[in-house]
C-alpha positions as CSV (number, residue, x, y, z in Angstrom):
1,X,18.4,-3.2,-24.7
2,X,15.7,-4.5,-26.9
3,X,12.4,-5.6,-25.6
4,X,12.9,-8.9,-25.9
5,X,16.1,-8.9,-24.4
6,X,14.6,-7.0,-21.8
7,X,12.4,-9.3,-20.9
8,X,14.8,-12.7,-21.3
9,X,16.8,-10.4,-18.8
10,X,14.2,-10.2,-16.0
11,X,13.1,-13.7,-16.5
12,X,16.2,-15.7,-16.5
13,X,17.5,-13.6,-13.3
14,X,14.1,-14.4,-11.8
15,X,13.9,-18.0,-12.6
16,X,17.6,-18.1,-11.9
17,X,17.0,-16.8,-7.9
18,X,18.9,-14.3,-8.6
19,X,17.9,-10.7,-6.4
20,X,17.3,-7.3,-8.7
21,X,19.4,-4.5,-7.7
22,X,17.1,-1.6,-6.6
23,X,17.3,0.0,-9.7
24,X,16.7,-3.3,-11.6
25,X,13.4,-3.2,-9.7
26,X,12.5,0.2,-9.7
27,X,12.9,0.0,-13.9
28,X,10.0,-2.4,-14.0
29,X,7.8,0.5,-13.0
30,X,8.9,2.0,-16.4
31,X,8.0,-0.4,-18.6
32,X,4.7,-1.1,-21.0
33,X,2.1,-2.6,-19.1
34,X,2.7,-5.4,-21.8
35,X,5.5,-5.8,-21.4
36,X,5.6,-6.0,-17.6
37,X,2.6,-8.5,-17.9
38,X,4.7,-10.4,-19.9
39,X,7.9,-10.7,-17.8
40,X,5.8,-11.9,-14.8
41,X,3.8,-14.4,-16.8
42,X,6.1,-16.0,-18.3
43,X,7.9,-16.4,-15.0
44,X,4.4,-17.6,-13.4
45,X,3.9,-20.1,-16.2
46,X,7.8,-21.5,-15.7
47,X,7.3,-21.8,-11.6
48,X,3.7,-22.6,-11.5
49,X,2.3,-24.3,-14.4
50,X,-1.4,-23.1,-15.9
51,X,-2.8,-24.9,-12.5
52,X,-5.1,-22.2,-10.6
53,X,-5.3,-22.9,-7.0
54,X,-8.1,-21.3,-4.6
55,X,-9.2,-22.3,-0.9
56,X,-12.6,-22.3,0.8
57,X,-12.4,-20.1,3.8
58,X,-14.4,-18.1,6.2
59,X,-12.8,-14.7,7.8
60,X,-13.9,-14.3,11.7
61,X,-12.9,-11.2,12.8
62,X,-13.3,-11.9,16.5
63,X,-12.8,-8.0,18.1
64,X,-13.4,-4.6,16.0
65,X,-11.9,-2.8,19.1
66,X,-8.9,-1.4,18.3
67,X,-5.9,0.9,19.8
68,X,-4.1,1.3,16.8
69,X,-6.7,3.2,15.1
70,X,-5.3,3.2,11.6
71,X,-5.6,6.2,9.6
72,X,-6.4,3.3,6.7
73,X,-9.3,1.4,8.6
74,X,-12.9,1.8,8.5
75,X,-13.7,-1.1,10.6
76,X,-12.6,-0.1,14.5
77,X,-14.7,1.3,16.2
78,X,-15.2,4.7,16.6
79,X,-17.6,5.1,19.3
80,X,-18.1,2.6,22.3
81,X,-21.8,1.5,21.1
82,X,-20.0,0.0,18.6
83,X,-17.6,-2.2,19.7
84,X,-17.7,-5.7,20.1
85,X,-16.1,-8.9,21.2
86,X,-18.0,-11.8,19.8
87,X,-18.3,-14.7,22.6
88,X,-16.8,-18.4,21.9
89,X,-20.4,-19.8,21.0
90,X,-20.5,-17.3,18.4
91,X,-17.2,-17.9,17.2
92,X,-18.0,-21.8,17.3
93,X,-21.6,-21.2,15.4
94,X,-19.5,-19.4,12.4
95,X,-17.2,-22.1,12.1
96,X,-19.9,-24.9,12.3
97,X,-21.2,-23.0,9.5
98,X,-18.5,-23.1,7.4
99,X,-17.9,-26.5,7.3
100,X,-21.2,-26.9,6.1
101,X,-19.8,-25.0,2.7
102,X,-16.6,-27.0,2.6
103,X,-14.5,-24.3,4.4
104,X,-11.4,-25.5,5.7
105,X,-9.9,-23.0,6.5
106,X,-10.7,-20.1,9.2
107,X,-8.7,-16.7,9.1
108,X,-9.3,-15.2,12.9
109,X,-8.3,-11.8,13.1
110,X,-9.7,-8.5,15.0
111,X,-8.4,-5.6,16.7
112,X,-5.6,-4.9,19.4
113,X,-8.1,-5.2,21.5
114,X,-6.8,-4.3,25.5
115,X,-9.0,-6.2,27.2
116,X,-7.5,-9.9,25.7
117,X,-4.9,-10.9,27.0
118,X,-3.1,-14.4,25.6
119,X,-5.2,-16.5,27.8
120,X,-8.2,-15.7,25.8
121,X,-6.8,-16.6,22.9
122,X,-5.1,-20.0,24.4
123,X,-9.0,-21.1,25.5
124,X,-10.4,-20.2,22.6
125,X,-7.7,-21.8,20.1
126,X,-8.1,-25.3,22.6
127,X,-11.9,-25.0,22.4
128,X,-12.2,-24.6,18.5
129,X,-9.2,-27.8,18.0
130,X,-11.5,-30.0,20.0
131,X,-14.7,-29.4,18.3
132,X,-13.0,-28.6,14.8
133,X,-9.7,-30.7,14.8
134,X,-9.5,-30.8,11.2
135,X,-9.8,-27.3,10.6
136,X,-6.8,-25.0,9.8
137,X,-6.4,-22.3,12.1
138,X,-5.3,-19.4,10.4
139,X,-4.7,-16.8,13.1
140,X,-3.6,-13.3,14.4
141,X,-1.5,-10.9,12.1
142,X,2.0,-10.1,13.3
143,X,0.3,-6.9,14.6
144,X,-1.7,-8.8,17.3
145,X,1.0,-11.1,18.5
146,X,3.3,-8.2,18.8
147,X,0.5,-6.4,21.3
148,X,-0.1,-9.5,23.1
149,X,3.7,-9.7,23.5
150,X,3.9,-6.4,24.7
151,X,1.0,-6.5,26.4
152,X,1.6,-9.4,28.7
153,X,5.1,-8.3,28.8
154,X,6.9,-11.3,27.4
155,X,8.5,-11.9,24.2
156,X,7.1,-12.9,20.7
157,X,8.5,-16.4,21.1
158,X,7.1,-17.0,23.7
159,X,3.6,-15.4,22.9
160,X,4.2,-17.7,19.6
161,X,4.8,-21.2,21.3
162,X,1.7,-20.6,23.8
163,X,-0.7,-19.9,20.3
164,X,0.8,-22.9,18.7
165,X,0.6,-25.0,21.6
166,X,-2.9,-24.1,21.7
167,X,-3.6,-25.0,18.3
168,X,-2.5,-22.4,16.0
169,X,-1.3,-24.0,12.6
170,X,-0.5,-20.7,10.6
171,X,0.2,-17.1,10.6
172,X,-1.5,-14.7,8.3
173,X,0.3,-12.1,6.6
174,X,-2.0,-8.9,7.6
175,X,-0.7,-5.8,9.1
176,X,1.9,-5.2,6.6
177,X,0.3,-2.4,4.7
178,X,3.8,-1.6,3.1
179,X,6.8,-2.0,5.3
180,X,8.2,1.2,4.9
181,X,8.5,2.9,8.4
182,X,8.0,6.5,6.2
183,X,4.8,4.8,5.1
184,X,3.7,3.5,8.4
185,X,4.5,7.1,10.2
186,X,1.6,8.6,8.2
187,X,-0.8,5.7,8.4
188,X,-0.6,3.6,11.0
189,X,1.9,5.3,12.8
190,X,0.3,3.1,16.8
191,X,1.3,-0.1,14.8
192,X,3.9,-2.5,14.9
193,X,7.5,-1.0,13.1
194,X,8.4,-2.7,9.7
195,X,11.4,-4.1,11.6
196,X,8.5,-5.8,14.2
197,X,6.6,-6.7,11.7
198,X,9.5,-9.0,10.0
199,X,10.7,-10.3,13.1
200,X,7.3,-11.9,14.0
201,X,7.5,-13.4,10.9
202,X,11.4,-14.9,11.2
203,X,10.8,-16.0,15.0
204,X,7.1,-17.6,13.4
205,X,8.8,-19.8,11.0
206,X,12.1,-20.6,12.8
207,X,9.4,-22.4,15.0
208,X,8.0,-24.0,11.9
209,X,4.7,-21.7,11.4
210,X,4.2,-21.0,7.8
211,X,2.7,-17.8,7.1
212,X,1.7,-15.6,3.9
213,X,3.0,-11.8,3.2
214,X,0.5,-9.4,2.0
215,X,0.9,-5.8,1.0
216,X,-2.0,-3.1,0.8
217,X,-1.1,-0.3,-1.3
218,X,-2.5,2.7,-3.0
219,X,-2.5,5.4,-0.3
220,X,0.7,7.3,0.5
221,X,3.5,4.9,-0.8
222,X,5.7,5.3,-3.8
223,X,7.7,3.2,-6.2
224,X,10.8,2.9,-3.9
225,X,8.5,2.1,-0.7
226,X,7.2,-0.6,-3.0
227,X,10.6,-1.9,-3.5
228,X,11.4,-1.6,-0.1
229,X,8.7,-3.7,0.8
230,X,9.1,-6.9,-1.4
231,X,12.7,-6.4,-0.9
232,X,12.4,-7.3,2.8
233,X,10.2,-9.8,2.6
234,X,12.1,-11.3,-0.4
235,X,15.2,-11.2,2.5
236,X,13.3,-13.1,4.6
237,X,11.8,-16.0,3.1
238,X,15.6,-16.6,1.5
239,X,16.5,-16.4,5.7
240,X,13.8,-18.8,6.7
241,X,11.4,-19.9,3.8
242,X,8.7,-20.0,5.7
243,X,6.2,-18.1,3.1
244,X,3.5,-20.0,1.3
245,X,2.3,-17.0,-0.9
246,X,2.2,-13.6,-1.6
247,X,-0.8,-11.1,-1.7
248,X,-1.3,-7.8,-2.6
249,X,-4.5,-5.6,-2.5
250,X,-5.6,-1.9,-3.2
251,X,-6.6,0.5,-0.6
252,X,-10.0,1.2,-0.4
253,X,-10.7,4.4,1.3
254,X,-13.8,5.6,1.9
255,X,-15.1,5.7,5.2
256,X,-11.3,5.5,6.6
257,X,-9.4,8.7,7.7
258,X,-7.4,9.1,5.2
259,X,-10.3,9.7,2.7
260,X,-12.2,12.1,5.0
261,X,-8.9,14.6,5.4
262,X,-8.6,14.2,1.6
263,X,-5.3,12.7,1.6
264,X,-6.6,9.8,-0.9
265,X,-10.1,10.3,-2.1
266,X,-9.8,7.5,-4.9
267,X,-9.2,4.0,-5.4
268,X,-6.4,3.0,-7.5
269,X,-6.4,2.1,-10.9
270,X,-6.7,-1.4,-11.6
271,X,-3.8,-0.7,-14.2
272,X,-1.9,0.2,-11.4
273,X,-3.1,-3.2,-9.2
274,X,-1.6,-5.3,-12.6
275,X,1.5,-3.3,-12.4
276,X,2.2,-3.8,-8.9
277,X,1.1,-7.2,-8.6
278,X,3.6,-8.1,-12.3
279,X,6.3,-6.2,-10.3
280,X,5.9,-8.2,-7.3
281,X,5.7,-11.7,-9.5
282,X,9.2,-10.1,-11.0
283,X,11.1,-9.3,-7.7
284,X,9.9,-12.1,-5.9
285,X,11.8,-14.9,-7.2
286,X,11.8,-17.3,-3.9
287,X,7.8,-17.1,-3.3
288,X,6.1,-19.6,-5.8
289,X,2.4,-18.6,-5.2
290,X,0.9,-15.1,-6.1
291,X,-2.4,-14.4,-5.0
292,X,-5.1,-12.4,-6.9
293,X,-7.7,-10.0,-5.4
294,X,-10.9,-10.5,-6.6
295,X,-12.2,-9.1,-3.5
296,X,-11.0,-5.3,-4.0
297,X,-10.7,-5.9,-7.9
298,X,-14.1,-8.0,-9.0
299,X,-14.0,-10.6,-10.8
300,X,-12.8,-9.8,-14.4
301,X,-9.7,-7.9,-13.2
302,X,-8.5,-11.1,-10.8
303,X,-9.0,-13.0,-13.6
304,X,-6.7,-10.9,-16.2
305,X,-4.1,-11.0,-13.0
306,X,-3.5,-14.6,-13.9
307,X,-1.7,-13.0,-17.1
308,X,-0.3,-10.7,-15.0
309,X,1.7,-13.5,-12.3
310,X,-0.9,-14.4,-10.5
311,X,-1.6,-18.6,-9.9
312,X,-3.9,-18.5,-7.0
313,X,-7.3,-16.9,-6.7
314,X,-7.7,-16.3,-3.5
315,X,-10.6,-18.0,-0.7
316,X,-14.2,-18.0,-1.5
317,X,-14.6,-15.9,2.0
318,X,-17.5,-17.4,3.0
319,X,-17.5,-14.0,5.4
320,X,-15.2,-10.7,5.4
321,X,-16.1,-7.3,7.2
322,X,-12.4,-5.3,6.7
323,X,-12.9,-4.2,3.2
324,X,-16.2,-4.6,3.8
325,X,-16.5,-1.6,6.4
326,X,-15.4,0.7,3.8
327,X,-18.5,0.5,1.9
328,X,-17.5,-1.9,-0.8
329,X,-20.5,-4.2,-2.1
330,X,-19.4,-7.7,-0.9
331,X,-20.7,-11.4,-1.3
332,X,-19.1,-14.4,-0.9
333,X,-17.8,-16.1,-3.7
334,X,-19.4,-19.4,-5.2
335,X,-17.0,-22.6,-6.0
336,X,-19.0,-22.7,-9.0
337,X,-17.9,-18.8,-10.4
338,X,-14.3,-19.1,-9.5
339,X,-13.6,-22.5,-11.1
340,X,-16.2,-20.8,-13.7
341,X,-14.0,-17.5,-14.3
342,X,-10.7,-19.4,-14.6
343,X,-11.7,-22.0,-16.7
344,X,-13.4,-18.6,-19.3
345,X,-9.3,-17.7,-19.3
346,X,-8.4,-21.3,-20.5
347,X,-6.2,-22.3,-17.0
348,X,-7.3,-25.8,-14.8
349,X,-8.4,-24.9,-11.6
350,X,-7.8,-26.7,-8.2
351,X,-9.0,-26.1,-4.8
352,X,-6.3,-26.1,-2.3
353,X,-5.4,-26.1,1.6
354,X,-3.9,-22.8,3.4
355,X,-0.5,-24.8,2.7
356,X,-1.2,-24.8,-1.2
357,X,-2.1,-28.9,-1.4
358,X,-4.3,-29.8,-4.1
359,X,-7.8,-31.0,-2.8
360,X,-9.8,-32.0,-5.6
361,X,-9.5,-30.5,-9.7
362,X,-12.7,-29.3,-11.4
């Protein structure tokens, strides 16, 4: 098949909804850089437009105490000096903060962290609605509502309805690393199956609870676990729809376990980020938004991933301490440099909610 056929081939059965076979997908992996980039923006530019979408947000990460003790993380803690749960008022003072930047929306996520149980959470989700009731909760990872569940010994439904009762509007995608259970053995083998990790998701949006699906990648995983991954989540959202976007990011592993046994002393390529993140654009044909990372790729690389199937550039993260931990030099980013770095590639740019609704154009 010529190239160009090739590439009319993965784009029509994209744009089409049709599923790739596994070995359709594992092919893309084969191809030119180029030619990959090319597939998955001309799909982008079909589904999406030029529009480039970003949201002003703040990360809390209420708890670095942690059971699961990830073989990935460098943020639990390690010895009990330095764990922490930060208090309500603190939580409250972030947030107050943030709005003073335009943030609305607040991603809460920490540890499984034994000593919270659901209650906790329930006060703290009331307390924040009725001094914030604008704001868009953007809570817990399908991780910690599967500890809660078992840790209060009720189901994730249940564990669900109680959150969203208490003002939980939306469920983020963490934990997911890449849902292949030979992947999770080796890396986060005290974590939540790929098969728990799904079904948070499907019970989350059969109670109308959008959420978004990440991947992190760039440790142990290959090709097929890759595949695997986007396959099931590509499953899902034609099951229940309830995905707003996709997100993938590279592992960063220093100060984590897996760097210090020498399993994976290096970051990945960001070559490798533009394949993965074209591949994903390709497979994906029922998620409309793809996220870049500027936060483990800078700048200049997120903004060649909007050639690369990307439409959305992320949140400004007013705060963020998981990539952080791992030594990585971190600042917020300004409105100003990310409607500034998509406008240098020639797109519009929007900011947006957490459900992808167009605030104001620049």
């Amino acid at each position: 098949m010529k190239i160009e056929e090739l590439i009319d081939f993965y784009v029509k059965k994209n744009l089409n909804g049709e599923d790739l076979t596994f070995d359709e997908a594992m092919r893309l992996f084969d191809l030119p850089l180029s030619v990959l980039g090319s597939i998955a923006d001309r799909i982008r530019r079909e589904r999406c437009g030029d529009l480039v979408t970003f949201v002003a947000d703040r990360n809390i990460n209420y708890t670095n105490v942690c059971v699961s003790k990830c073989k990935f993380c460098a943020f639990y803690a390690r010895r009990k000096e330095d764990e922490y749960v930060l208090s309500y008022d603190e939580i409250l003072k972030k947030i107050e903060e943030a709005k003073k930047f335009g943030v609305t929306q607040i991603l809460l996520q920490g540890g499984m962290n034994p000593n919270l149980g659901i209650e906790w959470f329930e006060d703290l989700f009331r307390l924040i609605k009725s001094k914030f009731p604008d704001i868009q909760l953007h809570a817990l990872s399908p991780p910690e509502i599967h500890f809660l569940a078992k840790k209060e010994g009720i189901s994730v439904k249940e564990v669900l309805e109680r959150l969203i009762d208490a003002g939980m509007d939306s469920l983020p995608g963490g934990g997911a690393e890449v849902l292949s259970d030979r992947v999770r053995k080796i890396v986060s083998p005290n974590k939540v199956s790929s098969d728990g990790w799904i079904e948070v998701m499907r019970t989350a949006h059969r109670l109308g609870i959008r959420s978004s699906a990440t991947m992190m990648f760039g440790h142990v995983e290959k090709n097929e676990d890759i595949i695997e991954h986007l396959f099931r989540i590509r499953d899902l959202q034609s099951e229940t729809g309830g995905f707003t976007a996709f997100i993938c990011w590279t592992f960063q592993p220093e100060r984590t376990e897996l760097y210090e046994k020498g399993i994976v002393r290096e970051p990945t390529s960001a070559a490798r980020y533009l394949q993965v993140l074209a591949v994903a654009r390709t497979v994906l044909h029922n998620f409309r938004n793809v996220q870049a990372s500027w936060l483990t790729q800078d700048f200049d690389i997120a903004a060649l991933a909007l050639f690369f199937g990307a439409n959305d550039f992320g949140g400004i993260m007013l705060e963020e301490n998981v990539v952080r931990a791992t030594g990585k030099d971190f600042r917020p980013a300004r409105v100003e440099e990310i409607v500034q770095a998509v406008k240098a590639v020639g797109r519009p740019v929007a900011q947006r909610t957490t459900l992808y609704e167009v605030i104001r154009e620049f």
